[in-house]
C-alpha positions as CSV (number, residue, x, y, z in Angstrom):
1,X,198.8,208.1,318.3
2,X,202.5,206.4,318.9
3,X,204.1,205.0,321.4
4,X,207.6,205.9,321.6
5,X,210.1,204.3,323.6
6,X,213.7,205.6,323.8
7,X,217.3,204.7,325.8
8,X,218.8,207.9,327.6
9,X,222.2,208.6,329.4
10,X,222.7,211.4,331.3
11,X,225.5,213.1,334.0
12,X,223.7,213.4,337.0
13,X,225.6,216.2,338.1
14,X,224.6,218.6,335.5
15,X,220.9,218.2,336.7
16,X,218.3,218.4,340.0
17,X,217.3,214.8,339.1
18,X,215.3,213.2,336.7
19,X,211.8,214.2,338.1
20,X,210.3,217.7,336.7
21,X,210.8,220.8,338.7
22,X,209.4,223.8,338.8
23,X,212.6,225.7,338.5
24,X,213.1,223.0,335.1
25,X,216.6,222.1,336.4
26,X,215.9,218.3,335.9
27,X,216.7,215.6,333.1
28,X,212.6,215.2,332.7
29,X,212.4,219.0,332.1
30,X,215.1,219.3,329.2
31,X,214.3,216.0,327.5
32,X,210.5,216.9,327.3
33,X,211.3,220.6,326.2
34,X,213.5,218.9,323.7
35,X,210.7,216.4,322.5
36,X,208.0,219.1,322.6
37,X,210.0,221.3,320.1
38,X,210.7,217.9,317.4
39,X,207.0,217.2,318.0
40,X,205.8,220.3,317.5
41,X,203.3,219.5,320.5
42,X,203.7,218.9,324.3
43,X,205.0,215.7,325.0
44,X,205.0,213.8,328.1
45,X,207.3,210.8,329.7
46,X,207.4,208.6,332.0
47,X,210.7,207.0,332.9
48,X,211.8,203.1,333.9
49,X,213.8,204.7,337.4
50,X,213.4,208.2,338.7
51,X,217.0,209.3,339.8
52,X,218.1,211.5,342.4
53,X,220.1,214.9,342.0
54,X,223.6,213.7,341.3
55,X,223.1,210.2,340.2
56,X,223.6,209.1,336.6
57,X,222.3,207.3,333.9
58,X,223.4,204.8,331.4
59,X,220.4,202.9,330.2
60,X,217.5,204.8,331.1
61,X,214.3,204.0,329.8
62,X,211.3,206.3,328.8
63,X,208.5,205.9,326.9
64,X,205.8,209.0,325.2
65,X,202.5,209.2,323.1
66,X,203.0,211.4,320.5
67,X,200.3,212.4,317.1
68,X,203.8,213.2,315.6
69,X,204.7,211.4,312.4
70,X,208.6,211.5,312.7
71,X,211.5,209.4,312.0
72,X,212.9,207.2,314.9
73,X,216.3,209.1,313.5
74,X,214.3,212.7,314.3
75,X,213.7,211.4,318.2
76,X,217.7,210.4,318.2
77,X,219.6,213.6,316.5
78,X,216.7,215.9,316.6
79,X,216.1,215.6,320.1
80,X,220.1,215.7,321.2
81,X,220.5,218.9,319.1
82,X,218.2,220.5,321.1
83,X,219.7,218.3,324.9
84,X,221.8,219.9,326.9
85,X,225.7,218.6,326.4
86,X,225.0,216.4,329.6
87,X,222.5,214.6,328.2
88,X,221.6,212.1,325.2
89,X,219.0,209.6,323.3
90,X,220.8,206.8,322.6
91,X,218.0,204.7,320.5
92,X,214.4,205.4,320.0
93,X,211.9,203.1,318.5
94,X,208.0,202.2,318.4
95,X,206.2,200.3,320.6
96,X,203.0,198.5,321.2
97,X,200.8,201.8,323.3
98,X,200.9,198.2,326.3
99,X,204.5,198.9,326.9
100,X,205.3,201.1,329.8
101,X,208.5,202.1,330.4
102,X,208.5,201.6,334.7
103,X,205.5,199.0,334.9
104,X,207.0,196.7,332.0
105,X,210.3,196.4,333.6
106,X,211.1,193.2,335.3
107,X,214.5,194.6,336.6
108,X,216.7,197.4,337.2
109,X,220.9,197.1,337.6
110,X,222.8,200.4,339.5
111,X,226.6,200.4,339.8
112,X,228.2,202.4,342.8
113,X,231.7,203.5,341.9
114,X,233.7,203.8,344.9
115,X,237.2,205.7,345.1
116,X,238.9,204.4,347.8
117,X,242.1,206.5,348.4
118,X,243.6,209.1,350.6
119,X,242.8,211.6,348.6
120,X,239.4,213.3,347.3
121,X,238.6,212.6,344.0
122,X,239.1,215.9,341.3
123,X,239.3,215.1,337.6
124,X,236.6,212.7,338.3
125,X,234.6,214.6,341.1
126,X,231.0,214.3,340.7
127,X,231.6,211.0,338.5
128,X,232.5,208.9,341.5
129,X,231.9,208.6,345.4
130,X,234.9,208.9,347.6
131,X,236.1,206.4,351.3
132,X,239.6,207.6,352.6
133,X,240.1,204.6,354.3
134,X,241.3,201.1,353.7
135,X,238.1,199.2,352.6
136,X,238.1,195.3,353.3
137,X,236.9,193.5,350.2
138,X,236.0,190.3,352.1
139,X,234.4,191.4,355.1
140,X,231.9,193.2,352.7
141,X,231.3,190.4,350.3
142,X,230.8,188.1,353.3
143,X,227.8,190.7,354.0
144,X,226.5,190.2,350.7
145,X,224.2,186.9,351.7
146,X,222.1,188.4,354.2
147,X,220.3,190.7,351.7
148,X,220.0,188.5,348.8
149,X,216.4,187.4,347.8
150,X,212.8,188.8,348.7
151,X,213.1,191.2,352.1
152,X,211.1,193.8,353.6
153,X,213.6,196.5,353.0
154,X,212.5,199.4,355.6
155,X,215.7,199.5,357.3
156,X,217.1,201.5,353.7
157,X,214.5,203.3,352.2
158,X,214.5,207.1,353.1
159,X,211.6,208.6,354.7
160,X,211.0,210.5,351.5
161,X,210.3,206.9,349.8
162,X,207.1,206.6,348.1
163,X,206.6,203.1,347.3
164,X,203.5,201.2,348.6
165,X,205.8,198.1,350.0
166,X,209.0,197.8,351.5
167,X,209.1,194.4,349.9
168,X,211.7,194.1,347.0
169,X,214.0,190.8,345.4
170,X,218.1,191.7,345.6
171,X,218.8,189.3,342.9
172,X,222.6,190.5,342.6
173,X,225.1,192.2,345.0
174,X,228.8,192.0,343.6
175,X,231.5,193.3,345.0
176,X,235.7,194.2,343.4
177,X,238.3,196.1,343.1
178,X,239.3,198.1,339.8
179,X,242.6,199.6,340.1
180,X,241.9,202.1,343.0
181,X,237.8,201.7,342.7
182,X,235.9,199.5,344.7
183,X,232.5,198.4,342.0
184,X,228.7,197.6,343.9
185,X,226.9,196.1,341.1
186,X,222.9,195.6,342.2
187,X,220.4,194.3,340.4
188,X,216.8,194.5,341.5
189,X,213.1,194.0,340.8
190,X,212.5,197.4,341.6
191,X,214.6,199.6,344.3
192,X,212.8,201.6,347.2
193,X,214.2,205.5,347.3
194,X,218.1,205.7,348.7
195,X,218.2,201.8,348.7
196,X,221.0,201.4,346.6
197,X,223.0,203.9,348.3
198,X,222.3,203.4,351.9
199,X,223.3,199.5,351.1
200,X,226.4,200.4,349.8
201,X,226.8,202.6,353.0
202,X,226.4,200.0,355.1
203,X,228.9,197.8,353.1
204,X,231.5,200.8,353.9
205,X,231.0,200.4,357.7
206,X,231.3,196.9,357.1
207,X,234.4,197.2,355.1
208,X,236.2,199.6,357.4
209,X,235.9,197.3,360.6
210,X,232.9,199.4,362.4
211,X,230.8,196.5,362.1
212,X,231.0,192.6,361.5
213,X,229.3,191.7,358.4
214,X,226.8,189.6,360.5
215,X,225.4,193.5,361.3
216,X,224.0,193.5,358.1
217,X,221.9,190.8,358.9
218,X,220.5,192.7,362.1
219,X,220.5,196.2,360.1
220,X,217.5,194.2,357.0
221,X,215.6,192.6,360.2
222,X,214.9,195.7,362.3
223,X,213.5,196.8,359.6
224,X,214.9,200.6,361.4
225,X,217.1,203.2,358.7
226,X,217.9,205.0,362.5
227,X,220.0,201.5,362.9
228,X,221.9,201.4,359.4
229,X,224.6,203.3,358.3
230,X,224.3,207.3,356.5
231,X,223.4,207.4,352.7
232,X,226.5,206.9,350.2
233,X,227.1,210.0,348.1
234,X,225.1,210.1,345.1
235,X,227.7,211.0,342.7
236,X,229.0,207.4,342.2
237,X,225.6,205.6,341.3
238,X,224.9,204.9,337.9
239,X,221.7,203.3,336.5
240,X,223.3,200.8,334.2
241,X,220.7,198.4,333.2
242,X,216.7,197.8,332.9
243,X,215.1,194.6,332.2
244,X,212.6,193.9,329.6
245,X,210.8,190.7,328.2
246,X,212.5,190.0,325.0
247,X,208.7,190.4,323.5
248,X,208.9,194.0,323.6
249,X,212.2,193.8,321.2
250,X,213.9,196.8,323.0
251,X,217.9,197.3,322.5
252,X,219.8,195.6,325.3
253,X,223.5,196.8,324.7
254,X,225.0,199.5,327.1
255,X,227.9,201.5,326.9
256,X,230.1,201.0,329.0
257,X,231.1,203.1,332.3
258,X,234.4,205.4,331.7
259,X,236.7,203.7,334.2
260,X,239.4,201.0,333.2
261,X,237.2,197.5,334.1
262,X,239.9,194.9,335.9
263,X,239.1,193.1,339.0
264,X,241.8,192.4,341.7
């Protein structure tokens, strides 16, 4: 028996999410049907972060036992051959049966892409989230410190959360401009369900003048999602990065997200 471990991107919009469905509309459903059939044999994965309906993926990580004697080439072009066109194995390779794609993982980095224009977004709809109005880059950044570090994070985890403890570490919260995008960069030791998005909400109200950005501050502390602002859109977050110990000799690289990358 193998332990494979592969990198997967995927178009959120395409699917129901990455968790299996009954109805076997999500990522987990076609890359399993897709593994099964190179296997000859019914494979199961587990994944590094289990994304919602509309959010993407760059760098996701999964990890299978298989009996299967194949090439790591076979779980790379076999398996896309067989992926629908919104979907794709980047790498695949071995690994010791200890590794486990979500438990091994030391940290995980989304991206929120932002439009922040007038007008609705329409070549890139589904791609990106979408503010109409003017979005105050300061006020938001000055918001930043009060959720950096180790905090009980109840006040933006959905209800639907499942996670034993609200605690988790923000170890990173940037926040710029490209061209007419604003870019929330997170990085995490793990993220409770919605969190990325209902921070990046709150940033929004922040940025638009509904709130100083000392509200952020009171918003972590109640500890109350009634008090924080509505869930961001999930068609501009991205799952762009997981962490692993070098030991486990994964690939690191990423491709890069679509949009032109300059800060203003």
């Amino acid at each position: 028996m193998s332990r494979i471990a592969l990198g997967l991107e995927y178009n959120g919009a395409v699917f129901c999410g990455w968790q299996t469905q009954p109805s076997g509309c999500a990522v987990q459903d076609a890359l399993e049907r897709a593994l099964s059939e190179i296997a000859g044999e019914q494979i199961a994965t587990v994944c590094a972060g289990r994304t919602d309906a509309g959010v993407h993926a760059l760098a996701q990580v999964v990890h299978f036992d298989t009996g299967a004697a194949r090439p790591e080439s076979a779980w790379v072009r076999g398996t896309n051959a067989l992926l629908p066109e919104g979907a794709a194995v980047i790498w695949a390779q071995t690994v010791a049966a200890e590794f486990h794609a979500r438990y091994s993982a030391y940290q995980r980095g989304y991206r929120y892409v932002l439009l922040n224009h007038p007008q609705r977004p329409a070549v890139n709809h589904g791609r990106v989230g979408w503010f109409h109005l003017p979005l105050d880059l300061e006020r938001m950044r000055d918001a930043v410190k009060y959720l950096l570090g180790e905090h009980d994070f109840s006040a933006f985890r959905s209800a639907e959360c499942q996670a034993k403890s609200p605690v988790r570490e923000l170890r990173r919260l940037e926040v710029r401009k490209s061209g007419d995008y604003v870019v929330f960069d997170l990085d995490a030791n793990a993220f409770l369900h919605h969190m990325a998005r209902n921070i990046v909400g709150c940033l929004v109200y922040i940025g638009k003048g509904k709130h100083a950005p000392a509200w952020m501050g009171e918003v972590l502390a109640s500890r109350d999602r009634k008090l924080a602002a509505p869930t961001q859109g999930a068609a501009g977050l991205y799952l762009v990065h997981v962490g692993y110990d070098a030991k486990w000799g994964l690939p690191q690289a990423v491709r890069g997200i679509w949009f032109p990358d300059h800060d203003e």
